[in-house]
Biopython code that builds the backbone (N, CA, C, O; Angstrom):
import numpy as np
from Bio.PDB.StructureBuilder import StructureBuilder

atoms = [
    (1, "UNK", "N", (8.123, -13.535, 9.437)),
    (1, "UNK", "CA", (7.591, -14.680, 8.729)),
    (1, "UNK", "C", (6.268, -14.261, 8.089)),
    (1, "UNK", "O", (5.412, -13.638, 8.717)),
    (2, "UNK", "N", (6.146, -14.605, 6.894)),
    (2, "UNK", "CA", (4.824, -14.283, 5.803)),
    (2, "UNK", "C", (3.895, -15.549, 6.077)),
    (2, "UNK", "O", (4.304, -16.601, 6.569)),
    (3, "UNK", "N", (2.432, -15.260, 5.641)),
    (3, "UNK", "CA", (1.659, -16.117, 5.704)),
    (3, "UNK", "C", (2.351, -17.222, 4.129)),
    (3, "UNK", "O", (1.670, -18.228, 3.929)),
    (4, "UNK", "N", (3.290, -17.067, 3.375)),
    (4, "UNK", "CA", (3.630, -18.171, 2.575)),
    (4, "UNK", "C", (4.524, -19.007, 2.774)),
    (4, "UNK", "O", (5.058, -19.837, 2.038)),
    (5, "UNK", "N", (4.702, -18.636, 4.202)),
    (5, "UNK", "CA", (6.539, -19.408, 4.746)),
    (5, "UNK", "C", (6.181, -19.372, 5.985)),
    (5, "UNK", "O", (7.106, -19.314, 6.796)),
    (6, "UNK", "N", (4.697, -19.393, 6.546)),
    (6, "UNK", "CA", (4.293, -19.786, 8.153)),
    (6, "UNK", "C", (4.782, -21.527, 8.292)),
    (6, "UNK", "O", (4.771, -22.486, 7.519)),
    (7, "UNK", "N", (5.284, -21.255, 10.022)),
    (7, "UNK", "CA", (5.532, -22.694, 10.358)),
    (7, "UNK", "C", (4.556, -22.904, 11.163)),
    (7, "UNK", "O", (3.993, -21.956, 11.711)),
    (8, "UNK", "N", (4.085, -24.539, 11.431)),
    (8, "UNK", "CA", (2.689, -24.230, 11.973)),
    (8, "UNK", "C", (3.445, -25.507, 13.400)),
    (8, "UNK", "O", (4.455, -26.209, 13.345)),
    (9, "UNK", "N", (2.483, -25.347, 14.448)),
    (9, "UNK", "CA", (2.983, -26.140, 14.957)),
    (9, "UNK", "C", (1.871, -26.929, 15.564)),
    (9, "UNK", "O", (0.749, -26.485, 15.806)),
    (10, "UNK", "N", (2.421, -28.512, 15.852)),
    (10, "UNK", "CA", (1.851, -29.924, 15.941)),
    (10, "UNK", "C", (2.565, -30.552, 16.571)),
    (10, "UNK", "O", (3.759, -30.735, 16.334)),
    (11, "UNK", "N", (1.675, -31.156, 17.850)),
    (11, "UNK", "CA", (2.149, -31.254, 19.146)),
    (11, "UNK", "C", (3.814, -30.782, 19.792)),
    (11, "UNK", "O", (4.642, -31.316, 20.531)),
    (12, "UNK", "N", (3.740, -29.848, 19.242)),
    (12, "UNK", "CA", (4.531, -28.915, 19.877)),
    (12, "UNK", "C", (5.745, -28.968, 19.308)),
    (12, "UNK", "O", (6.674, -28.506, 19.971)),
    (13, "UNK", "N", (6.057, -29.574, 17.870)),
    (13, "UNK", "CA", (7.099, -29.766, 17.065)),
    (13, "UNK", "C", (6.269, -28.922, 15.681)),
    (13, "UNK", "O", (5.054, -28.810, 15.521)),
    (14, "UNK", "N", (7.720, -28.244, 14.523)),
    (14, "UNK", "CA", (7.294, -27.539, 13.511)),
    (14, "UNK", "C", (7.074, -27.920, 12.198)),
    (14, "UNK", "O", (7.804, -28.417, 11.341)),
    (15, "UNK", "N", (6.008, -27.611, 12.221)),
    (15, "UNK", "CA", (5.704, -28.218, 10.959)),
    (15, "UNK", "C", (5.990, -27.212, 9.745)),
    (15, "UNK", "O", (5.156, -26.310, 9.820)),
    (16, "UNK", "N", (6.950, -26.996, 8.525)),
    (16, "UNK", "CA", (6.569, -26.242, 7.822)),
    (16, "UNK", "C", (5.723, -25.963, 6.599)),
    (16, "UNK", "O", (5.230, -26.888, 5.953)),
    (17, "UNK", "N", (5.555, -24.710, 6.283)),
    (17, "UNK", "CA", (4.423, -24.715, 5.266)),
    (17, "UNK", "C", (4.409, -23.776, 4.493)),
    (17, "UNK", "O", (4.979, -22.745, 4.848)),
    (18, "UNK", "N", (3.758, -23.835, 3.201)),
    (18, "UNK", "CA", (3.514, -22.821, 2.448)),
    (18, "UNK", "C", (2.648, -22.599, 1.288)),
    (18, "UNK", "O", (2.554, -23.292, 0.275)),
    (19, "UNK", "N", (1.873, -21.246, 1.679)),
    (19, "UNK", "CA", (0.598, -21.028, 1.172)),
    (19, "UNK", "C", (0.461, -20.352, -0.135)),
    (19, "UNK", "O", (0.719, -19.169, -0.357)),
    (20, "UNK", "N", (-0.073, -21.430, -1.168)),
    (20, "UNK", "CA", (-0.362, -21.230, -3.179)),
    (20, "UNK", "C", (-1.233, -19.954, -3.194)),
    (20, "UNK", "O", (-2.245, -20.203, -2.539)),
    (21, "UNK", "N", (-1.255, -18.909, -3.587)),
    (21, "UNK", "CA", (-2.333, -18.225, -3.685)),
    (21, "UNK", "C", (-3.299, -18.503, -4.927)),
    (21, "UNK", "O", (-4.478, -18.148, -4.933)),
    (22, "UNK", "N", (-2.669, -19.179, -5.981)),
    (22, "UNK", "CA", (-3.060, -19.493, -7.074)),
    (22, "UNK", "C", (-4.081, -20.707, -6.761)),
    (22, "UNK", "O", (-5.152, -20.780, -7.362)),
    (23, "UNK", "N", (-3.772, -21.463, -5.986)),
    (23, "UNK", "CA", (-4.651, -22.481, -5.460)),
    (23, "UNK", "C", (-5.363, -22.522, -4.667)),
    (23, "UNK", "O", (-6.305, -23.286, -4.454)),
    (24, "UNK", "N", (-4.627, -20.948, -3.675)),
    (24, "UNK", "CA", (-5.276, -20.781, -2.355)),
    (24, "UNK", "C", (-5.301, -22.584, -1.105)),
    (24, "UNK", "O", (-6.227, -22.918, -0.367)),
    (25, "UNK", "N", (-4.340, -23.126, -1.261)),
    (25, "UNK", "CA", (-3.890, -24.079, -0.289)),
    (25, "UNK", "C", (-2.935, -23.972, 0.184)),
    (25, "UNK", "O", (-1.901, -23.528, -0.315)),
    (26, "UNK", "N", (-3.186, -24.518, 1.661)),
    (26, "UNK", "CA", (-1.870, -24.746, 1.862)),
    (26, "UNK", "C", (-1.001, -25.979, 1.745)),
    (26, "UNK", "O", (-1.662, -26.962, 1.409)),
    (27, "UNK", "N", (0.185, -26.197, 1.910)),
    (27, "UNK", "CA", (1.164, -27.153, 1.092)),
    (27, "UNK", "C", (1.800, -27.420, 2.448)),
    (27, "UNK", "O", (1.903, -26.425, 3.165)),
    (28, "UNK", "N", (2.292, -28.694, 2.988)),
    (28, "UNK", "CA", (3.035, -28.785, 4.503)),
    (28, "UNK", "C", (4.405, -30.273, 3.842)),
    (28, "UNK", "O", (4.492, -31.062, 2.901)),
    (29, "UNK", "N", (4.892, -30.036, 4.598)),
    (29, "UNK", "CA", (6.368, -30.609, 4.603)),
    (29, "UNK", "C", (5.847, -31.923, 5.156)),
    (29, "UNK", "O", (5.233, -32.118, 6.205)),
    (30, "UNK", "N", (6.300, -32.945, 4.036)),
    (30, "UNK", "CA", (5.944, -34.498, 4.685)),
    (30, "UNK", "C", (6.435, -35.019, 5.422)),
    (30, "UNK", "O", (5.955, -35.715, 6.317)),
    (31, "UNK", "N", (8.144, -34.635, 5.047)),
    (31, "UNK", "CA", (9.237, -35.196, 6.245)),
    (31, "UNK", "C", (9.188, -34.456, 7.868)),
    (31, "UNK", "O", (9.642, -34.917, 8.916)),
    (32, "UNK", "N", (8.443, -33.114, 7.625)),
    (32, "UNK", "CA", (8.296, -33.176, 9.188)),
    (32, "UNK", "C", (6.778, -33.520, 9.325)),
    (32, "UNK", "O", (6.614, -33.780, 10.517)),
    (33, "UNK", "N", (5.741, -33.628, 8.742)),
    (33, "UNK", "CA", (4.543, -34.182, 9.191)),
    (33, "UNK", "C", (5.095, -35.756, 9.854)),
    (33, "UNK", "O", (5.222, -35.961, 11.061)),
    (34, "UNK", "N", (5.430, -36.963, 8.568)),
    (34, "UNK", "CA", (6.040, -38.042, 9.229)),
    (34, "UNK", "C", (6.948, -37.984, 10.693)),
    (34, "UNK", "O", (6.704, -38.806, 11.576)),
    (35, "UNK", "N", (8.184, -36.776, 10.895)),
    (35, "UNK", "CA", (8.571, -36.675, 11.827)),
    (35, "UNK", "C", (8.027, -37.057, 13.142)),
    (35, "UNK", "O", (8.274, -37.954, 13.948)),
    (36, "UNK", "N", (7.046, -35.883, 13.074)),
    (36, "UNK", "CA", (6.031, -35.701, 13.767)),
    (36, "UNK", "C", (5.391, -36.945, 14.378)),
    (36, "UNK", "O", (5.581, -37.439, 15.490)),
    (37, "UNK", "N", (4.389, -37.431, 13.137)),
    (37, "UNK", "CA", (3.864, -39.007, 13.692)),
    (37, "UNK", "C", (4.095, -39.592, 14.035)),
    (37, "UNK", "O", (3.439, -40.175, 14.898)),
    (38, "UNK", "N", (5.646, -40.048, 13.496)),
    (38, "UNK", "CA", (6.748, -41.527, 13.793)),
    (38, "UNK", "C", (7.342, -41.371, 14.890)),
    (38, "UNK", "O", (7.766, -42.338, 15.524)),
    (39, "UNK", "N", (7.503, -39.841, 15.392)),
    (39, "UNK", "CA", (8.205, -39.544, 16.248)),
    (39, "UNK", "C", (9.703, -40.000, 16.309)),
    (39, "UNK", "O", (10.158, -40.590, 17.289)),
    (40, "UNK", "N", (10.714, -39.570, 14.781)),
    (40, "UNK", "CA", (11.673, -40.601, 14.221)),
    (40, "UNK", "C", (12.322, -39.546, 14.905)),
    (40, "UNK", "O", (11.636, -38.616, 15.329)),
    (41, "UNK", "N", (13.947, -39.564, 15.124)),
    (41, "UNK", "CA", (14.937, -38.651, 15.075)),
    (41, "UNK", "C", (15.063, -37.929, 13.713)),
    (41, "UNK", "O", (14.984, -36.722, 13.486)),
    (42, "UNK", "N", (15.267, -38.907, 12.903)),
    (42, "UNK", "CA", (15.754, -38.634, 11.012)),
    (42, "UNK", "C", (14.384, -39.103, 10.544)),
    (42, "UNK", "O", (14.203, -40.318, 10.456)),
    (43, "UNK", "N", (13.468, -38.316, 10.257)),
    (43, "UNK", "CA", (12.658, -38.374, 9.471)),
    (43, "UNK", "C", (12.425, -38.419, 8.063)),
    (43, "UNK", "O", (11.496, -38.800, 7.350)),
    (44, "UNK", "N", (13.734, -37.832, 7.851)),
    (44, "UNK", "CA", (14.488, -38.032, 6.438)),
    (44, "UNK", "C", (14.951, -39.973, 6.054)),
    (44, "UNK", "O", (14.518, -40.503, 5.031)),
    (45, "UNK", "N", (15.725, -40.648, 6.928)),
    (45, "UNK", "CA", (15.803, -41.818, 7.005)),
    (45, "UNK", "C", (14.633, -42.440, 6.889)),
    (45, "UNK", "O", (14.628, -43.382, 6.096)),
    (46, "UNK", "N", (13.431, -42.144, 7.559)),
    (46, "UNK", "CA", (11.907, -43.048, 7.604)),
    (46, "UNK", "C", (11.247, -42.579, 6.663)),
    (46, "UNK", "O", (10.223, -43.237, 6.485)),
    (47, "UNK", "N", (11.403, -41.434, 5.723)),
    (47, "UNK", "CA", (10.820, -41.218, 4.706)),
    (47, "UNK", "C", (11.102, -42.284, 3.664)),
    (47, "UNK", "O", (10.303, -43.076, 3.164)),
    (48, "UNK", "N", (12.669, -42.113, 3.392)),
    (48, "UNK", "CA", (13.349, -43.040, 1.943)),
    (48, "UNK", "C", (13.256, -44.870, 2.616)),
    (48, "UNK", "O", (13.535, -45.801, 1.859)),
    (49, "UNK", "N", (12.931, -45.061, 3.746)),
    (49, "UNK", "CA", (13.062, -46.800, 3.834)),
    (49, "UNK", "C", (12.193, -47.158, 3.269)),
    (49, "UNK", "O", (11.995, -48.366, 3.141)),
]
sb = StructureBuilder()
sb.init_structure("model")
sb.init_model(0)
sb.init_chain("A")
sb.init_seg("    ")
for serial, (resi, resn, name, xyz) in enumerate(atoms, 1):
    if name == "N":
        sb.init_residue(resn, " ", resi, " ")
    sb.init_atom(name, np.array(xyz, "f"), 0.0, 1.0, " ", f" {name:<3s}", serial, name[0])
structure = sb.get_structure()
């Protein structure tokens, strides 16, 4: 795994991510950030309601 396709992890679930060099940020996946928070099964489902 490259630092542009690191998964990071948050409370102990994965978050993925990937780092702009052009921007120099990093960029993280909403549907598993929300996952994460909501603590949903389908985070995909609680994204689109």
């Amino acid at each position: 795994m490259t630092k542009d396709t690191a998964i990071k992890l948050f409370n102990d679930k994965q978050i993925r991510t990937h780092w702009d060099n052009e921007q120099e940020k990093w960029f993280f996946s909403i549907v598993d950030v929300v996952g994460v928070l909501s603590e949903s099964v389908n985070p995909q489902s609680y994204w689109g309601s």
